[in-house]
C-alpha positions as CSV (number, residue, x, y, z in Angstrom):
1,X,6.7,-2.5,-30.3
2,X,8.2,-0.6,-33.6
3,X,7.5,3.2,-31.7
4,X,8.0,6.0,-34.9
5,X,11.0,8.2,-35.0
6,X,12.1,11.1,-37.0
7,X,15.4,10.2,-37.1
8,X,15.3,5.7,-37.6
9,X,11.8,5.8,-38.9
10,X,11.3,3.5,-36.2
11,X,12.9,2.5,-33.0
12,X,12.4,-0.7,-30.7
13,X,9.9,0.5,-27.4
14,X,9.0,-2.2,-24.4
15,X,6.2,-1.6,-22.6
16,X,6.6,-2.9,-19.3
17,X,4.3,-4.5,-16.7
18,X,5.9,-3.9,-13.2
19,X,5.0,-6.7,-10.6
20,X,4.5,-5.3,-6.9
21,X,7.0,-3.8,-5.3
22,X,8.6,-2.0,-8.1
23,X,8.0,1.2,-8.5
24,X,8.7,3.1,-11.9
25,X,12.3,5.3,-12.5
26,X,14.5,5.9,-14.8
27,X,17.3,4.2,-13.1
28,X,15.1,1.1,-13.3
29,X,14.3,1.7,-17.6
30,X,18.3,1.9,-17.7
31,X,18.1,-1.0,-16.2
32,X,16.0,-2.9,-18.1
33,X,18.0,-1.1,-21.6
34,X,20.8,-2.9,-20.4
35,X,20.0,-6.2,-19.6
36,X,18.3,-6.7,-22.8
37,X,21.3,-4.9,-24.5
38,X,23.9,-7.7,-23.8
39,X,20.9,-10.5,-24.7
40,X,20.1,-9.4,-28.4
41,X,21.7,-7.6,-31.6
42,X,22.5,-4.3,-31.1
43,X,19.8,-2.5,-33.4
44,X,17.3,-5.0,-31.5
45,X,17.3,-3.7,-27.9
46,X,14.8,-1.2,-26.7
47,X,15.3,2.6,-26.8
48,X,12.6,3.4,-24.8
49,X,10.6,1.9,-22.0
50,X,7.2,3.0,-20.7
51,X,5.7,1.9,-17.6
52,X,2.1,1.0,-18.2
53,X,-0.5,-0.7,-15.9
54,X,-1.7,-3.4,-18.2
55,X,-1.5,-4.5,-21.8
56,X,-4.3,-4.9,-23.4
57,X,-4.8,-8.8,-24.0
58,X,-7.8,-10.7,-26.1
59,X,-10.6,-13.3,-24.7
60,X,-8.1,-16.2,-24.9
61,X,-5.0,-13.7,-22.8
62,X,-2.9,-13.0,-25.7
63,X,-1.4,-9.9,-26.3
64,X,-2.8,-7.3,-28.6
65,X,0.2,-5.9,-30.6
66,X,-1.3,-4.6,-33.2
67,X,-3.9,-2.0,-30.7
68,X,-0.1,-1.5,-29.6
69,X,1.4,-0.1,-32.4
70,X,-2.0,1.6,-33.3
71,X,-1.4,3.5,-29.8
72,X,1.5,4.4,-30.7
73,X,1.2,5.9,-34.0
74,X,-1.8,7.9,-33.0
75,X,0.3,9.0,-29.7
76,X,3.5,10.4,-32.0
77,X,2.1,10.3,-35.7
């Protein structure tokens, strides 16, 4: 999601779903920086990650951007 920044106006943020067994760290958001870092563009790749327990989804199990970005603005203006 577009996550607001002073700086950029806004930077790239993935919110992340970890399966069990993985516990959240930095080490692991590195990581997952990095991976996605030699997959896309280099203004494309995430400059944060946050672990959350579960994205909110709608009746048919899509995701609800748009209550994600709303989150997010409300959560750093």
């Amino acid at each position: 999601i577009a996550s607001p920044d002073p700086v950029r106006g806004n930077i790239v943020k993935a919110l992340v779903v970890l399966t069990s067994g993985y516990q959240p760290s930095d080490e692991l958001a590195g990581e997952l920086m990095d991976f996605v870092k030699n997959l896309t563009e280099p203004y494309a790749h995430p400059r944060e990650v946050e672990f959350v327990p579960e994205l909110p989804k709608t009746v048919s199990g899509k995701i609800r951007r748009v209550e994600l970005r709303e989150r997010e603005v409300e959560r750093k203006g």
